[in-house]
C-alpha positions in Angstrom: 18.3 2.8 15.0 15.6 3.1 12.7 11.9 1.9 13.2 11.3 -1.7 13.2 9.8 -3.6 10.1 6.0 -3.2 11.9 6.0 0.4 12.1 7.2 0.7 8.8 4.2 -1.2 7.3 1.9 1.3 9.3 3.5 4.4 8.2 4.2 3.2 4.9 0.2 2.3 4.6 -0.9 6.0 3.4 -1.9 5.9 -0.1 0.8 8.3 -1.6 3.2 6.1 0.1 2.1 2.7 -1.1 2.1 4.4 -4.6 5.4 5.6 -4.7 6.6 2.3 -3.4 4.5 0.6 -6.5 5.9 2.8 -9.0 9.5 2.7 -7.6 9.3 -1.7 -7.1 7.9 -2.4 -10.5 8.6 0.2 -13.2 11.6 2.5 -12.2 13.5 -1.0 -10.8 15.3 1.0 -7.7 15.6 -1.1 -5.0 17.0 1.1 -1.9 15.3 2.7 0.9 13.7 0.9 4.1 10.9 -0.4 2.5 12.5 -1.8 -0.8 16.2 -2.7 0.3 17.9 -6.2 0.0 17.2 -6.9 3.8 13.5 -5.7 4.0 10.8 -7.1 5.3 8.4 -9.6 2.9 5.5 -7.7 3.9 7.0 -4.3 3.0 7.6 -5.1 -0.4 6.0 -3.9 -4.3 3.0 -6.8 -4.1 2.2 -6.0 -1.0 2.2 -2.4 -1.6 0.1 -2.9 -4.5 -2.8 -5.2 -2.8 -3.0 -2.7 -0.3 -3.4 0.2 -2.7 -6.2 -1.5 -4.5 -8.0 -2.2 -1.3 -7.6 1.6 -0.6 -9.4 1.9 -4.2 -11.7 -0.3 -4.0 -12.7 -0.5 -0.7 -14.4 3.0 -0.1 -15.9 2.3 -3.6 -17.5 -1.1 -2.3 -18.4 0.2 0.5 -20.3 3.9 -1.0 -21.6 1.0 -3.4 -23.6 -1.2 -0.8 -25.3 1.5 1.3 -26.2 3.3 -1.8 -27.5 0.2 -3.0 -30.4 -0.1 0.0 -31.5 3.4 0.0 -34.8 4.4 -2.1 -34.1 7.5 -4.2 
């Protein structure tokens, strides 16, 4: 069989993968594969695809953002 619906979300949780599945849930519409077929998981879906993109975004920028913050240039 194929890997179960956790192990997808792991491997799936790169950032070129959550983008493709962003791009291919919302604008091209397609709807086949493990991660966006009829009988997928809720959690492998577009929105959460695309939460978890920004938080790859946003999060290293927060984070560069605080401890560059505190230090005295």
């Amino acid at each position: 069989g194929g890997l179960p619906g956790w192990a997808l979300f792991l491997h799936g949780a790169e950032p070129g993968m959550l983008y493709r599945r962003v791009v291919a849930g919302f604008f091209a519409g397609v709807d086949t594969g493990a991660y966006l077929g009829p009988d997928a998981a809720w959690y492998l879906g577009e929105w959460i695809a695309a939460g978890l993109l920004a938080a790859w975004v946003l999060g290293p920028v927060t984070l560069g953002y605080l401890r560059f913050r505190s230090t005295d240039l």
